[in-house]
N, C-alpha and C positions, 0 to 999 in steps of 0.2 A: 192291534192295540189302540189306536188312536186319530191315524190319520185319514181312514173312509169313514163315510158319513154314509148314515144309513136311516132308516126310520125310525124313529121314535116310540111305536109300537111295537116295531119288533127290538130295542131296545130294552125294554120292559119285560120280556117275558123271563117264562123259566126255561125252558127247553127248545131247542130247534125244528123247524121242519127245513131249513133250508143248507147249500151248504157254506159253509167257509172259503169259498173263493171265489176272486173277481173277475176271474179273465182267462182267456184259450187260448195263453202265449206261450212260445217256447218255453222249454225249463233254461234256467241260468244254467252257467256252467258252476259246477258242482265239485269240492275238494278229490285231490284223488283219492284218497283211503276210502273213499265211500263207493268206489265203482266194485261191483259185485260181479264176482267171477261163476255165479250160476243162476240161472235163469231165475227170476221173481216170482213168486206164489204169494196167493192170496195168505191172509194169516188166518188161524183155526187156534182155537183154544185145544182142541181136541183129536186132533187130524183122523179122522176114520172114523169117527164116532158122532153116531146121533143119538139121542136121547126122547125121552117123552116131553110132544109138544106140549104146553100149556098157556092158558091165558092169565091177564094179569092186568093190572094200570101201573103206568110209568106218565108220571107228572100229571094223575087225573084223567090219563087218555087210552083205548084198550093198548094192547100191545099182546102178541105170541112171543116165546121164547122156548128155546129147548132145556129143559132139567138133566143135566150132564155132570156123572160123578157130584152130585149136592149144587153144582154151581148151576147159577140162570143164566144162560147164555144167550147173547142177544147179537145178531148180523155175524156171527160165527166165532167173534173176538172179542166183543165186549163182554164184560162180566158185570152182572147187575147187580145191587145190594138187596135184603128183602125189604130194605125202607125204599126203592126205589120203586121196586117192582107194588108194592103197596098201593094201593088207592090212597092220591091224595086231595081231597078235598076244600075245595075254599081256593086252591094254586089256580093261578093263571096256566092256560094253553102255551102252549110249546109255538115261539115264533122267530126261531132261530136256529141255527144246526149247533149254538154250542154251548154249555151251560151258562148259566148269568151268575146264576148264586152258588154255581158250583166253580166258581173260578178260583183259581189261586190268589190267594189277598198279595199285592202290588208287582204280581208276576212274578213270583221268588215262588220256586219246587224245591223243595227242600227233600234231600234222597239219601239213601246206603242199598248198596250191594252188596248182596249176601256174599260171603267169603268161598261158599263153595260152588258159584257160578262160573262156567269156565268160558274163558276168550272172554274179561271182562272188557275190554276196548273194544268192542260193540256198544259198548254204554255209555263208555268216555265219547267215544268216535261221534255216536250219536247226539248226546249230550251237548258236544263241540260243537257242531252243527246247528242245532236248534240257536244257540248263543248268539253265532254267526250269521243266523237270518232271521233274530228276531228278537225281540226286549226280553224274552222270557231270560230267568237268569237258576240256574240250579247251583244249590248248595249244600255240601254233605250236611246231611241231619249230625243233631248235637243234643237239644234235650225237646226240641220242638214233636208238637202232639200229632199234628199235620204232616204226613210224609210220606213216600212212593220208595219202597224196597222192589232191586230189580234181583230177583231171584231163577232158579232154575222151574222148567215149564213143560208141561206133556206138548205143548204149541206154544205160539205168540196168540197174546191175551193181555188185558188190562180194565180196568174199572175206567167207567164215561164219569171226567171231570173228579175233581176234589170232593172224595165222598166223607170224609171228615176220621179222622184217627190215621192209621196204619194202612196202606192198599200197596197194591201190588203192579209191576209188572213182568208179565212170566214168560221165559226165554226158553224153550227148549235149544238144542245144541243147533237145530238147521234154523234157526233165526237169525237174519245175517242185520247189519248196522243197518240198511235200510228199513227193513222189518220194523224193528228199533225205534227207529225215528218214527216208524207209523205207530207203534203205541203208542208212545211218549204222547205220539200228537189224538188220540183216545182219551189217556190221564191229562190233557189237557182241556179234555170236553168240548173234541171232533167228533163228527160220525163221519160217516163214512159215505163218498159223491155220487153215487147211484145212486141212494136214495132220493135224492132232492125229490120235493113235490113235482121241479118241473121238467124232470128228466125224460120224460116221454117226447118234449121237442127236440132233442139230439141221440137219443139212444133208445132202439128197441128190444126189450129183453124176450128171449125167445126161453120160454117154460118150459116147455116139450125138453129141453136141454138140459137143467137144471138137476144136479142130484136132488132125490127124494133125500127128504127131511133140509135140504140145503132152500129151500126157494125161502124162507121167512129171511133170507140176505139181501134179495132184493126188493123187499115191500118200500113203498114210497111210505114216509111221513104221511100224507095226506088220505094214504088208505088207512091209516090205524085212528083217525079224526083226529090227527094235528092239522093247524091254520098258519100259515105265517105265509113272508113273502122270503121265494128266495133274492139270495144275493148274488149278483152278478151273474154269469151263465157259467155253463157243468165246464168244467175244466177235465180235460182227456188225460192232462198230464200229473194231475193231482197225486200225491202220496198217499192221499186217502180212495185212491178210486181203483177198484176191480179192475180187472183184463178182460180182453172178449172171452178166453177161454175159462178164469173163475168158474170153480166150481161146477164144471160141465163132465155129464154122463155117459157121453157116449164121442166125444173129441169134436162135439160142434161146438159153435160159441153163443156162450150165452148172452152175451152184450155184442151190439153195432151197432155203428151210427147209422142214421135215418137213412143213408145211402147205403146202407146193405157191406161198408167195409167194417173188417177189424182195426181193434187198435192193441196195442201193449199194454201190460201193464209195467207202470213206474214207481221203483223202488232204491232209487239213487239219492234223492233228497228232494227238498220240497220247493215245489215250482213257483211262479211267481205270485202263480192265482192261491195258494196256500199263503204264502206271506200277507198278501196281502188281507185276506180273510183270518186271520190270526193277529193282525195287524186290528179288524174291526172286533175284534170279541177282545184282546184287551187293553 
């Protein structure tokens, strides 16, 4: 929100190449109802399902995504609008990991949960959470135009940033409150910490790994011609960041750091280097 200082260029833009966090510190310690009693997976809009790749522009810049049941699916969870995925012309390049103009106006998310979502305290739980480590502040929608309905979901999926009307985010039953909080932290317009431009100084992605149709999850920003600088360094512990084994074909891993170890992935809540990068977008 306010208290890192960053550049003034990448202040300015629309979109990010870099990510939202500043540091490779321990995660806090974290409330109890958020420890999760089965192992964390990657989130998928779709789980099992690939669809036909296609290209596009996303903020003026190329970008691939998969066309799944009508939806544009983008790094495996986001869901794109078609004014997004549209050429747009005249915009500034993308020099940040999180939207600028797509922010929530004075950090109020305004929500309702559909009625027949089950285990709604995943939403509250996460909800609490976000409050807990950060200005953003959620308020049940009332007649407001702007709003994020968490509804039921074939996977965990969300719209990148305040796409303007009604959006979504969609929970199937095995999305647990961490999951949750990494949407949330998606409709907040995060991406996702593998990507960073600079992520080839701490982590090697090994392709060979990767399911077919899954690798457009690990494209860098900088390969689809965004520019920006990132912020701080890749944070391992991040909410938004893949596991070594994400989305792997055959049980090798697809992420490790420069030194050839794995790491976890983390879906307990959001680490320091989150706060703090959520802290400089709003």
């Amino acid at each position: 929100m306010h208290k890192t200082q960053f550049s003034a260029a990448a202040a300015l833009v629309f979109f990010g190449t870099i990510s939202l966090t500043s540091c490779n510190r321990d995660n806090e310690s974290q409330p109890a109802q958020l420890t999760q009693t089965q192992e964390a997976r990657a989130e998928e809009a779709y789980p099992g399902q690939t669809g036909e790749t296609k290209t596009g522009e996303f903020s003026g810049s190329p970008i691939t995504y998969q066309e799944i049941n009508g939806e544009k699916v983008y790094e495996g969870d986001i869901l794109l609008t078609a004014e997004q995925v549209a050429a747009a012309q005249g915009q500034q390049r993308p020099g940040s990991a999180g939207r600028t103009t797509g922010r929530w106006p004075s950090a109020v998310v305004y929500y309702t949960i559909d009625a027949a979502l089950p285990s709604q305290n995943r939403v509250t739980d996460a909800i609490a959470h976000w409050q807990a480590n950060s200005p953003i502040r959620f308020v049940q929608r009332t007649t407001q135009s702007n709003y994020v309905t968490f509804r039921v979901g074939s996977g965990c999926s969300s719209n990148i940033g305040m796409v303007g009307g009604r959006q979504y985010v969609n929970l199937a039953s095995g999305c647990t409150t961490g999951n949750t909080i990494h949407e949330i932290g998606h409709a907040l317009g995060l991406f996702h910490e593998q990507t960073r431009t600079d992520r080839d100084n701490y982590v090697t992605i090994l392709t060979q790994n990767i399911q077919s149709g899954y690798e457009g999850n690990f494209t860098k920003y900088s390969a689809l011609g965004y520019s920006g600088t990132d912020f701080g360094v890749l944070d391992f512990g991040s909410i938004m960041m893949y596991g070594s084994f994400s989305f792997s074909s055959n049980g090798q891993p697809t992420i490790v750091k420069k030194d050839g170890s794995t790491f976890n992935i983390q879906r307990t809540g959001l680490s320091a280097g989150d706060k703090s990068g959520i802290d400089a977008m709003y």
